[in-house]
C-alpha atoms as one frame of an Amber mdcrd trajectory, in Angstrom:
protein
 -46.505   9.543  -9.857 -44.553   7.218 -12.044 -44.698   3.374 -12.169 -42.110
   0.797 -10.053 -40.226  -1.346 -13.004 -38.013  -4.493 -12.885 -36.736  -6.467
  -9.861 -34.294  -4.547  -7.069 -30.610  -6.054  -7.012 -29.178  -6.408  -3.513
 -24.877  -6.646  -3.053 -22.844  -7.097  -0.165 -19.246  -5.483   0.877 -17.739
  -6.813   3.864 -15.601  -3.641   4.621 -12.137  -3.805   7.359 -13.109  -2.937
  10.395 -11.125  -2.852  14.088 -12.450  -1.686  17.289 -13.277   1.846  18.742
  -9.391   1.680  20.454  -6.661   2.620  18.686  -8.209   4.602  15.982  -5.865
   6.890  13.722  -5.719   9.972  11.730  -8.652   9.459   9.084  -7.924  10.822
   5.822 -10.499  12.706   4.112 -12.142  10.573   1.406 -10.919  11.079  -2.149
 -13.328  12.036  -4.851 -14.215   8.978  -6.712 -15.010   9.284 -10.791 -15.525
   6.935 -13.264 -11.896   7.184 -14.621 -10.342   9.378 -11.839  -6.734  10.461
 -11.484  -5.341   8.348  -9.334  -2.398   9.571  -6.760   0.321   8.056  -5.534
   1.626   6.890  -2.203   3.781  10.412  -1.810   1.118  12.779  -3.867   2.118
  12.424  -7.313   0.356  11.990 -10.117  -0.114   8.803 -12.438  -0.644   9.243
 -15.840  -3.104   6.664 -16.413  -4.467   8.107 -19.382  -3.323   4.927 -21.732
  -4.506   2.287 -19.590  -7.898   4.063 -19.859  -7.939   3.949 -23.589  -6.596
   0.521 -23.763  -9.527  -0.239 -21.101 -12.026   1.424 -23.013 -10.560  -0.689
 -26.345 -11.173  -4.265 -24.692 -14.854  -2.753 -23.593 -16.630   0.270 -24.546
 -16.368   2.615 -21.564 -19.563   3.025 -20.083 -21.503   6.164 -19.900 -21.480
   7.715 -16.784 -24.811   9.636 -16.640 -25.223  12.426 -15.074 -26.159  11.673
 -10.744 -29.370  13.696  -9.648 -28.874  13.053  -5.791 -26.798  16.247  -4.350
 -24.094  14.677  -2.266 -24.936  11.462  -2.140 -21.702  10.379  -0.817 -22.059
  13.079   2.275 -19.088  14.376   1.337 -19.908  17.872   1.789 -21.036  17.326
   4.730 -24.647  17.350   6.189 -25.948  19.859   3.534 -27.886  18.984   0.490
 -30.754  17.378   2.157 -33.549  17.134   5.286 -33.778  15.198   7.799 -36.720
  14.323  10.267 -34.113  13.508  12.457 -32.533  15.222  15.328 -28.821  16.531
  14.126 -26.327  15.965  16.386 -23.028  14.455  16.905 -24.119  12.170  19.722
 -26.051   9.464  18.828 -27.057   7.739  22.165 -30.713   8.235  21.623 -33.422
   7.342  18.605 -34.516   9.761  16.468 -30.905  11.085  16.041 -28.241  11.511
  12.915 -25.347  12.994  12.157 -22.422  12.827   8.962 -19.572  11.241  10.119
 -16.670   9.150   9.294 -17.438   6.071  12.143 -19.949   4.999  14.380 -17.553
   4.332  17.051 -16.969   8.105  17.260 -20.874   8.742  18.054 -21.581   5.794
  20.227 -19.825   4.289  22.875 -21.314   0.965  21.592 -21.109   1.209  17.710
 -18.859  -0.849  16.071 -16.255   0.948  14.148 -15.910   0.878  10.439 -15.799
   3.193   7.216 -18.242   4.649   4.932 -19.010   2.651   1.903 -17.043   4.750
  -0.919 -13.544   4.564   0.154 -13.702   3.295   4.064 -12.475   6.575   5.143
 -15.013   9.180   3.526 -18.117  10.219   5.466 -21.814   9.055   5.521 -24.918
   9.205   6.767 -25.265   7.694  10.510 -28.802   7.361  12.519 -30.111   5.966
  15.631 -33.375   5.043  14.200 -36.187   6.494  15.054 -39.252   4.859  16.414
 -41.626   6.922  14.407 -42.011   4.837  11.274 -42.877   7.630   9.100 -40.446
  10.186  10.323 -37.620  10.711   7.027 -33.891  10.115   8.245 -32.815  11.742
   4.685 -35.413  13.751   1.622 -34.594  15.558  -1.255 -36.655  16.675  -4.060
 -35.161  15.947  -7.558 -35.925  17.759 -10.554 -36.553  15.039 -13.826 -37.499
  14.814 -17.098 -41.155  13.642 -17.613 -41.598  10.326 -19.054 -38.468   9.481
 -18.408 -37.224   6.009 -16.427 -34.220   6.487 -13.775 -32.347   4.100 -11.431
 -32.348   5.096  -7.324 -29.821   3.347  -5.469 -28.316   3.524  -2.240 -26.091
   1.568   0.201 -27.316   0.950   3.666 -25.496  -0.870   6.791 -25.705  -1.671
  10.505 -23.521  -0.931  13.715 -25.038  -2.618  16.116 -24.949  -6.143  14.340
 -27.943  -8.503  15.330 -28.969 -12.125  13.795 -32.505 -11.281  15.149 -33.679
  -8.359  14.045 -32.569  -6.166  10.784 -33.357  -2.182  10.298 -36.067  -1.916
   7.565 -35.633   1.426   5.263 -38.821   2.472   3.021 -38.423   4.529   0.132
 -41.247   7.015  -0.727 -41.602   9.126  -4.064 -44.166  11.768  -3.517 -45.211
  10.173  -0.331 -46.046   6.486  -2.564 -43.861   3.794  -1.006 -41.538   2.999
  -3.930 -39.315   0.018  -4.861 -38.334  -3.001  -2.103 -37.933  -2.587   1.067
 -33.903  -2.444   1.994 -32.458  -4.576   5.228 -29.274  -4.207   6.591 -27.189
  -6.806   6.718 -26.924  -8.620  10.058 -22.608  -7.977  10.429 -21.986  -4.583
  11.414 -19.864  -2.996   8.263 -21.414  -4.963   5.971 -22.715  -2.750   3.316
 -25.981  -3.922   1.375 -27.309  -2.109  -2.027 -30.525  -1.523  -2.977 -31.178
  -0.566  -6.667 -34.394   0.225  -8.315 -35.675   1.514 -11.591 -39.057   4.022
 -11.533 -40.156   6.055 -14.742 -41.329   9.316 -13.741 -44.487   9.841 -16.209
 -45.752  13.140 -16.216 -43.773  14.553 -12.909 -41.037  17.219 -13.716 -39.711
  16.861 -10.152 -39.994  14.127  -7.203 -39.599  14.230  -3.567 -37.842  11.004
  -2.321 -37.628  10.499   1.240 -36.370   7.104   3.276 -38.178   6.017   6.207
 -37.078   3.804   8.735 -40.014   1.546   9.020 -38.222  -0.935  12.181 -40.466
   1.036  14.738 -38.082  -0.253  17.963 -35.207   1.008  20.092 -32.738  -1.982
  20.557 -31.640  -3.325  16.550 -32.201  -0.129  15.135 -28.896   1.429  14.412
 -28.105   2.295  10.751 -26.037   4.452   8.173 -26.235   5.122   4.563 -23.916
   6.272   1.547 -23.641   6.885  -1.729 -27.215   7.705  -2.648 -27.553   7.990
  -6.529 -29.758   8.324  -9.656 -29.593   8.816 -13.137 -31.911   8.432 -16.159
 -31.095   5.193 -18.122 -31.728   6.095 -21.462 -32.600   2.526 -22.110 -29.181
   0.989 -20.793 -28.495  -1.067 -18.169 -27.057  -0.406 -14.657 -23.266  -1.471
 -12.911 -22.664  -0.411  -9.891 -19.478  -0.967  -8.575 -17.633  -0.352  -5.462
 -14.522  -1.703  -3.163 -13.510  -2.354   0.310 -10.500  -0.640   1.703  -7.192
  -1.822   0.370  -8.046  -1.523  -3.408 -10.364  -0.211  -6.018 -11.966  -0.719
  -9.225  -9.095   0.369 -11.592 -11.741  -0.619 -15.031 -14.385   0.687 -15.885
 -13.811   2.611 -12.317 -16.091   2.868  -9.512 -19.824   3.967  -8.861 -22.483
   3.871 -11.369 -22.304   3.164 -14.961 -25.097   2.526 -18.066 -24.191   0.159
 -20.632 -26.537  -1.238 -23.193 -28.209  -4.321 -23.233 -26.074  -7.474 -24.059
 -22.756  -5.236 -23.566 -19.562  -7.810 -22.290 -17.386  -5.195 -19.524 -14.087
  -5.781 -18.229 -14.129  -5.702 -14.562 -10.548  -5.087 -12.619  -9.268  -5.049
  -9.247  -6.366  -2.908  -8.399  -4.409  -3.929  -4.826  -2.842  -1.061  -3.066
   0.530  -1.786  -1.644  -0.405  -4.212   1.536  -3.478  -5.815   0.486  -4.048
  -8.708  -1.421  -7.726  -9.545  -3.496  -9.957 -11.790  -2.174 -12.205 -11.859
  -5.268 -15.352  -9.905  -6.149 -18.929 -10.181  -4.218 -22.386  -9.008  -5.466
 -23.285 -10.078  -8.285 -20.252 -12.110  -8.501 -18.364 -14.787  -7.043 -14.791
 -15.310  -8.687 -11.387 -14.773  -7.502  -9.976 -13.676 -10.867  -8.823  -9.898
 -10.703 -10.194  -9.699 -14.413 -13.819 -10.995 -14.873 -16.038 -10.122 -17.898
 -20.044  -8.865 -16.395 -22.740  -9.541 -19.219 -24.823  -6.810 -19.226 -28.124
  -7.816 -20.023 -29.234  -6.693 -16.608 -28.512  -4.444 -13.997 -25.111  -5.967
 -11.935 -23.554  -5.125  -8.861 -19.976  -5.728  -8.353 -17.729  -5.629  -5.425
 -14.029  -5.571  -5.847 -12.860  -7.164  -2.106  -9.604  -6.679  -0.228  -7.883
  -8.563   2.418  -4.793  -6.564   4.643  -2.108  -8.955   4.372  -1.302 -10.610
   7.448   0.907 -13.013   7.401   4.231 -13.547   9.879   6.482 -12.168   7.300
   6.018  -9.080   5.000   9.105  -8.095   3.499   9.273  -4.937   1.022  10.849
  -3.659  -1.955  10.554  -0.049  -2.363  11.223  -0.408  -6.177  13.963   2.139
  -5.603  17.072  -0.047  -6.039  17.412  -3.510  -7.535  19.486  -5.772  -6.524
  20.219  -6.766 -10.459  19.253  -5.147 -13.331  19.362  -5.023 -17.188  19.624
  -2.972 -20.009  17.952  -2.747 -23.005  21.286  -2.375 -24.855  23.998  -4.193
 -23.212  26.440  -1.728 -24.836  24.384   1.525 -22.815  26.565   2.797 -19.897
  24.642   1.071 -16.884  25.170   4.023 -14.221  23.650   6.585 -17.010  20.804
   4.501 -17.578  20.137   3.623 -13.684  19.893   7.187 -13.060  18.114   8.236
 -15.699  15.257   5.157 -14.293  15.665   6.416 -10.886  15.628  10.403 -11.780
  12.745  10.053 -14.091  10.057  11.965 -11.865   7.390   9.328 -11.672   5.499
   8.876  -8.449   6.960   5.056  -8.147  10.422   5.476  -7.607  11.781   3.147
 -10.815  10.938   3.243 -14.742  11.480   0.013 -16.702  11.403   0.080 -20.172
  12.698   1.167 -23.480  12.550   4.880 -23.230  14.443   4.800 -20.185  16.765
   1.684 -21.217  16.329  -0.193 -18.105  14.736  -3.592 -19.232  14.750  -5.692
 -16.174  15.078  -5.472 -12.515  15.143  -8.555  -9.737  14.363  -8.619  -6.527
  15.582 -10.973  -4.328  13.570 -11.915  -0.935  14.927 -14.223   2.067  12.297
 -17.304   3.058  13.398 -18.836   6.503  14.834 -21.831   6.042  12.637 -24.320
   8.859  14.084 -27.393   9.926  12.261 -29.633   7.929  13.052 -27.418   4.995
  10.696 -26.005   2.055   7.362 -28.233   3.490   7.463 -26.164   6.542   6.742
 -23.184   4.294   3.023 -23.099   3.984   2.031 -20.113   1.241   4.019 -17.698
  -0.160   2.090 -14.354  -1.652   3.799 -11.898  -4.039   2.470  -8.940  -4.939
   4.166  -5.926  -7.316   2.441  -2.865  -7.603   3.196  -0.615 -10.294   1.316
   1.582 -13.505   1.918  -0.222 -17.098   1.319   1.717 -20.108   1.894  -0.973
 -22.535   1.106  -4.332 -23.219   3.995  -7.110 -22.937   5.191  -6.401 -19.302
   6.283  -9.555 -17.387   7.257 -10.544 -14.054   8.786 -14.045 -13.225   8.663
 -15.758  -9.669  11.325 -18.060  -9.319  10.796 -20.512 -11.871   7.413 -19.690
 -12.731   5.932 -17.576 -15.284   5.002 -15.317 -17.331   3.036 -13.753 -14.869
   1.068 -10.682 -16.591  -0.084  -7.494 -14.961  -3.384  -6.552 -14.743  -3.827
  -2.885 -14.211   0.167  -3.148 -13.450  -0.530  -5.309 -10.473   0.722  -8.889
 -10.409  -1.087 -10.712  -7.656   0.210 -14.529  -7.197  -0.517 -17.432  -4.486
   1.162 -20.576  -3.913   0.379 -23.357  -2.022   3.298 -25.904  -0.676   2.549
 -27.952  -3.961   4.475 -25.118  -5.677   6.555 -23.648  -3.351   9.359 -25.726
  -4.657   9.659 -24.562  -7.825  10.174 -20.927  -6.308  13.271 -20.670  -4.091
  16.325 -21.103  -4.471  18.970 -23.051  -2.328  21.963 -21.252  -0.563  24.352
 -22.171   2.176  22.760 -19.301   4.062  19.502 -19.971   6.548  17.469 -19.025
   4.508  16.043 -19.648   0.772  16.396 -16.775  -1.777  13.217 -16.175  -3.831
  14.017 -14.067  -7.022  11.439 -11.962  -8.893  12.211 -10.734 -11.825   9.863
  -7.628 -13.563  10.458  -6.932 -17.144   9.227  -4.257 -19.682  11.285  -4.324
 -22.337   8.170  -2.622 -24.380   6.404   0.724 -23.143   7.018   1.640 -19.721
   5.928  -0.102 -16.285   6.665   2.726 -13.465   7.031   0.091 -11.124   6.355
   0.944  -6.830   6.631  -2.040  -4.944   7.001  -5.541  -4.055   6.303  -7.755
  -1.517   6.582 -10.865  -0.499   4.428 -12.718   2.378   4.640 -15.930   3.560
   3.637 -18.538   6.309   5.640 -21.016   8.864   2.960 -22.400  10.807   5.438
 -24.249  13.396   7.424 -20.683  14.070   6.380 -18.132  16.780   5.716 -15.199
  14.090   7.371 -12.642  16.857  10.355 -14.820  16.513  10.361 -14.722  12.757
   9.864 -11.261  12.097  12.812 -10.474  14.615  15.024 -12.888  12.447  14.445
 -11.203   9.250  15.180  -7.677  10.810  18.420  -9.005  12.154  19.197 -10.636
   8.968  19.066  -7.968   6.549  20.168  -6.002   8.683  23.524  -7.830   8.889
  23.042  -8.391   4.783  23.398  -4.236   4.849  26.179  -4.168   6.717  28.058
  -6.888   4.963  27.251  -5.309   1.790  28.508  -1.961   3.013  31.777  -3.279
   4.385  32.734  -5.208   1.936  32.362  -2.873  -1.040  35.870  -1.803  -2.331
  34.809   1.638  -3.058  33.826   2.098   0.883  37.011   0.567   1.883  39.143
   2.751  -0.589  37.094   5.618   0.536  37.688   5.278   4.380  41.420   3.714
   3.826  42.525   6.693   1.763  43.972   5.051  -1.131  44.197   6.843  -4.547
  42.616   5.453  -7.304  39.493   3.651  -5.616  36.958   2.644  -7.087  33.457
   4.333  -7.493  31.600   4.031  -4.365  27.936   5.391  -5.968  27.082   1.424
  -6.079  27.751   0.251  -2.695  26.017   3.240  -1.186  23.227   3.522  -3.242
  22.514  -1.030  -2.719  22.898  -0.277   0.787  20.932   2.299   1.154  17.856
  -0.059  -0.424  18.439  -2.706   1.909  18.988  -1.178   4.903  15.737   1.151
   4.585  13.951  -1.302   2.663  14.693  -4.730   3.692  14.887  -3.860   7.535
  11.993  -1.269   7.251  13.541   0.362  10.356  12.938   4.305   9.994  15.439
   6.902  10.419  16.965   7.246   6.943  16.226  10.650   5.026  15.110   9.226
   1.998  15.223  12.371  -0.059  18.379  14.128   1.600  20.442  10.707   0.877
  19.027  10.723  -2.700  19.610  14.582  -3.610  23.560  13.746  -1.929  24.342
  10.664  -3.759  22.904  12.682  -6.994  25.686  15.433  -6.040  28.132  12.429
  -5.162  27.247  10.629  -8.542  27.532  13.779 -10.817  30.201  16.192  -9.288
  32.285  14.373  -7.080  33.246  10.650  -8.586  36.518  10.211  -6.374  37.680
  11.650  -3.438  40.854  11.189  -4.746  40.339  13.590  -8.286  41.600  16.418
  -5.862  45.145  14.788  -5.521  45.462  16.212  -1.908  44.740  13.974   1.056
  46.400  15.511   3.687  43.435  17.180   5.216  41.762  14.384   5.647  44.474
  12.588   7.904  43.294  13.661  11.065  39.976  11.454  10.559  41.273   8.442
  11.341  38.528   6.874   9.155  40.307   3.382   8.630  39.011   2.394  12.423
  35.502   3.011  11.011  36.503  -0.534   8.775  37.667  -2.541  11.622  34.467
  -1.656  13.234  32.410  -2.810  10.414  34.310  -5.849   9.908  34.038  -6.655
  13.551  30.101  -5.784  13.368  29.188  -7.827  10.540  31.400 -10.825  11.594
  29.716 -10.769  15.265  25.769 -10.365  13.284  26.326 -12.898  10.646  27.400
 -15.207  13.881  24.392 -14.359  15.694  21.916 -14.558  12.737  23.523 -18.280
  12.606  22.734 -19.222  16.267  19.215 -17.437  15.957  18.151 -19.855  12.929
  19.682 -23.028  14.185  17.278 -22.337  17.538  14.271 -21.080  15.874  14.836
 -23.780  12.971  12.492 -26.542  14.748  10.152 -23.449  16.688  11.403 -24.598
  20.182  13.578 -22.814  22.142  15.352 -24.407  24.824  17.076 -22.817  28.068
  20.436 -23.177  26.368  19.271 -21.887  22.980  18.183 -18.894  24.654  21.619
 -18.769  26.376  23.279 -18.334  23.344  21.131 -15.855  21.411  21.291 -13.678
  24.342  25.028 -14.007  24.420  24.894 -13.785  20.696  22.979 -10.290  20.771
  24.849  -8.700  23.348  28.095  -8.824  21.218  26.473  -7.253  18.410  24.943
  -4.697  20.303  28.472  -3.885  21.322  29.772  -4.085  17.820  27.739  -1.888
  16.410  27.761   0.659  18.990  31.214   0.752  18.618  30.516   1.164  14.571
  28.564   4.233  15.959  31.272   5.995  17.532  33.352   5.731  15.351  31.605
   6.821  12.435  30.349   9.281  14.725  33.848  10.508  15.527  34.882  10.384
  11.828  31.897  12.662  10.908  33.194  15.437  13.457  36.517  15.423  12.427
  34.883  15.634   8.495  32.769  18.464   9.095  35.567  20.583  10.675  37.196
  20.101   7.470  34.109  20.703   5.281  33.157  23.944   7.335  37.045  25.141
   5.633  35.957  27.853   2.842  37.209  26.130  -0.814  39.778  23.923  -1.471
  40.023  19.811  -2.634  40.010  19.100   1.872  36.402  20.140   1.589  34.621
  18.585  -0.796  36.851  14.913  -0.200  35.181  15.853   3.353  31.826  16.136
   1.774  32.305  12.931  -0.086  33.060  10.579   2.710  29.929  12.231   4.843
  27.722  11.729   1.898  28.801   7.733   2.100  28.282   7.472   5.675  24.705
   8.235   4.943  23.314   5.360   5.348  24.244   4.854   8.660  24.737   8.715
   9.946  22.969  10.789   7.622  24.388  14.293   7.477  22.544  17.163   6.477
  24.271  20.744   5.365  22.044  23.867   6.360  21.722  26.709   4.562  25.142
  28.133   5.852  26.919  25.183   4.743  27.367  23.886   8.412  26.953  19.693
   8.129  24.928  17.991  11.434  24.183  14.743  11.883  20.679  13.403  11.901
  19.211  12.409  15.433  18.466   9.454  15.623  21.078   7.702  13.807  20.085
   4.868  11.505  22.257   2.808  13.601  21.136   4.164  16.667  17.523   3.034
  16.068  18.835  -0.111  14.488  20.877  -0.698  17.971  17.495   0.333  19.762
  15.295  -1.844  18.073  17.477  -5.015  18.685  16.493  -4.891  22.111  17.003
  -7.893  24.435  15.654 -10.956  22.780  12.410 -12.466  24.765  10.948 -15.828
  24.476   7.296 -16.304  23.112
């Protein structure tokens, strides 16, 4: 039997957690490595390969020795090990266990959280047993004699009590080994416990863990991520996250680095989190921290959801300005060759694609007593850097550098000011601005949050779909190349720009579903490279049964009647008291635009019948000007050809789930 060495080191992760109501589709939990490939939002993969090696520069990459445990992570399922247990799925009464992805789904009682590796992986779940030497897990582990290893695993509760805490024994060869772990008194709260033991002249050990509580009530537990590897005279990280991030450097799970070693520790955010700093062994709220290694560490990367009244989104797709890295580069080429690059983000900035630069531009609600109502503002951009030098400005402030290509940034009212801008609109513009003009930053999102404490939040999130969705509209209308296009007038200008800016607001900025993403895209491509002008075919008479030019008196009408009602909506919410008469007028001010934009519908929707007749017409210039005009009603009546050629308009509309979502407005 080898000898117990050093003290234990105990962590904490405070994981997200909502009731047993309402739960979703899990996903099944991604294999986690030391420097895994990471995957994108829609599958793709990230080549991450130079951050690595520019990680592993600023620290030496640790060794990731080789884990003895067989699934130790229960990923596999329930094999691998024994159990004295009874296996079964419901865990109602002691002396039971079973691998699962939550609690809640094995007791009506539990509360409901995820396992410890990724929050939606499985683990090991028990009702404890009241026999105190009866093994919820064992395995026997083949080792090197004379040899000294680390055992570590992570341990919670779900049935959370300040009075009582399940007790878990470890045994090697039947000799209680190492402390004694507890479970922390909130349920999904995960605890560590992390020993060292040299294994003398044994060539294999049998480890088993005991739950030594001995009661019913109190007694509830699971474990994950069981591990252990020989040292080789290093020292131990263990690192980990909550759900809504990771560990981008050195990665996550367990690591050996020698004595003395300085590692780079960094948080990654995934799109709708922010970090709330690191717990463990740590207590700082920088997303890049340095862990002296001189002794075993823990390290947990946490995450917060953001919640805040207002999210607002920028898919990355479209910018609302951007730059070149030579002024003198045709800006079209270079725009499509950013957006057509293949990456998983939807946008490449930097010199290999020649786009330099790209703002964003996010409405703040303009409260009546003006930027002090404002109370934080949040930005996040989410992205993959694979080059030093990337920027991102925030208003006025800045440089703000990427770490891991996130750029995480708070401010408080003291520096809200320097942020937005002023406009005559009723609302302040905040401008970020992210530039690579060296290497390449495939960049995914942005976001902005931010909080008006004296504003119902219902109310404000309804006034920032109404606004941008009246922003799309106005930008759509009033684009010369849309007005050409529908008016019929020979030698228009390119409408690839309108559409395409629309396209990003209306599906980005209003975040209402319904527009086909990747049929738009591969149309505007076709648009964009084959068909510049309607008017190249020098023959508009087939088109003049359309009747298109009503479709611009109806947008005219529709963004006159939103912008109107957008106006009445932030004089009454201004002060965050609605009175009878307020009401009144938003009610009378929503009911026109409903109207409005139905009639937009129609007659779009009549234009697009009287276009597809044409475009179902074998050959000639009638069909593919008929083509054109349905690819640049896309954004509000997507049309999709089959394989026959036959064009059919998407159900729902864009604008018939915009005029659904309106909906009647409702007081707080």
């Amino acid at each position: 039997m080898g000898e117990l060495i050093g003290p234990p080191v105990i962590g904490y992760n405070r994981g997200d957690r909502d009731g047993c109501a309402g739960q979703g589709e899990r996903l099944q939990n991604r294999v986690v490595s030391p420097h895994r490939t990471r995957l994108s939002q829609n599958g793709e993969l990230m080549r991450v390969s130079a951050i690595l090696l520019i990680q592993c520069l600023i620290a030496w990459c640790g060794v990731a020795s080789a884990d003895l445990i067989a699934n130790g992570g229960f990923e596999s399922g329930p094999g691998g090990f024994s159990t004295d247990y009874e296996y079964t799925s419901d865990l109602t009464s002691s002396g039971t266990v079973v691998v699962g992805y939550d609690p809640c789904d094995h007791h009506p009682l539990a509360a409901s959280y995820g396992d410890h590796t990724s929050g939606r992986g499985r683990m090991l779940i028990a009702n404890g047993s009241t026999d105190g030497s009866a093994a919820v897990w064992e395995q026997t582990v083949s080792v090197a004699p004379n040899t000294e290893y680390a055992f570590y695993y992570w341990l919670s509760t779900w049935t959370p009590s300040t009075s009582q805490q399940t007790q878990i024994r470890c045994l090697f060869d039947g000799v209680r080994t190492g402390p004694a772990g507890f479970t922390p008194s909130d349920a999904g709260d995960w605890g560590v416990v992390l020993f060292r033991w040299k294994s003398g002249a044994a060539s294999q050990v049998n480890i088993r863990l005991v739950d030594r509580t001995g009661t019913i009530e109190n007694n509830d537990f699971a474990l994950d991520d069981i591990g252990m590897l020989a040292t080789a005279g290093n020292n131990v990280l263990l690192t980990s996250s909550s759900l809504g991030g990771s560990v981008e450097s050195p990665g996550e799970g367990a690591f050996l680095y020698g004595p003395g070693e300085m590692v780079a520790l960094e948080a990654k955010c995934q799109p709708g989190y922010e970090f709330a700093g690191w717990a463990g062994e740590f207590s700082d709220p920088g997303v890049r921290i340095w862990a002296d290694m001189s002794v075993d560490r823990v390290a947990t990367a946490v995450f917060h959801k953001l919640d805040y009244p207002v999210t607002i989104k920028a898919s990355a797709t479209l910018p609302n300005e951007f730059s070149t890295c030579d002024e003198s580069a045709d800006r079209l080429d270079v725009l499509l060759a950013a957006l057509e690059s293949g990456t998983p983000n939807g946008l490449v900035l930097g010199e290999r694609r020649g786009l330099c630069g790209a703002t964003y531009r996010f409405p703040v609600f303009r409260p009546a007593t003006g930027i002090r109502g404002i109370s934080r503002i949040v930005v996040n951009v989410y992205g993959t850097t694979v080059s030093s030098g990337s920027t991102v400005w925030i208003g006025g402030t800045g440089p703000h550098r990427p770490i891991a290509g996130n750029v995480h940034s708070s401010f408080r009212p003291d520096g809200i000011p320097g942020l937005l801008e002023d406009s005559q609109e009723p609302v302040y513009w905040l401008p970020v601005r992210i530039n690579a003009a060296t290497g390449n930053w495939d960049l995914a999102a942005a976001y902005v949050s931010y909080e008006c404490p004296g504003i119902p939040q219902t109310l404000l999130r309804r006034f920032h779909d109404h606004f941008s969705v009246v922003r799309a509209i106005e930008r759509y209308a009033s684009d010369q190349g849309i007005r050409d296009l529908y008016s019929r007038v020979p030698g228009a200008q390119p409408v690839w720009q309108g559409v395409m800016q629309v396209l990003a607001l209306a599906e980005d900025s209003a975040e209402v579903d319904g527009v086909d993403r990747a049929a738009v895209a591969s149309g505007l491509r076709e648009l964009i490279e084959r068909r510049p002008s309607v008017f190249d075919s020098g023959d508009l008479s087939a088109l003049a049964e359309c009747d298109s030019a009503e479709v611009v008196a109806c947008l005219d009408r529709a963004a006159s009647s939103g912008r109107s009602h957008v106006a009445v909506y932030a004089n009454a919410l201004a002060d965050g008291i609605l009175s009878s008469d307020e009401v009144y007028a938003l009610n009378a001010g929503l009911a026109q635009w409903r109207t409005d934009l139905v009639a937009l519908e129609a007659a779009m929707a009549n234009t697009f019948d009287s276009l597809c007749k044409i475009a179902s017409m074998p050959g000639g210039a009638g069909r593919l000007a008929a083509e054109t005009m349905i690819l640049a009603m896309s954004p509000w009546l997507a049309g999709r050809q089959g394989q026959s050629g036959q064009w059919t308009l998407a159900d729902p509309t864009y604008l018939g789930q915009v005029i659904d979502g309106l909906g009647q407005f409702e007081t707080p």
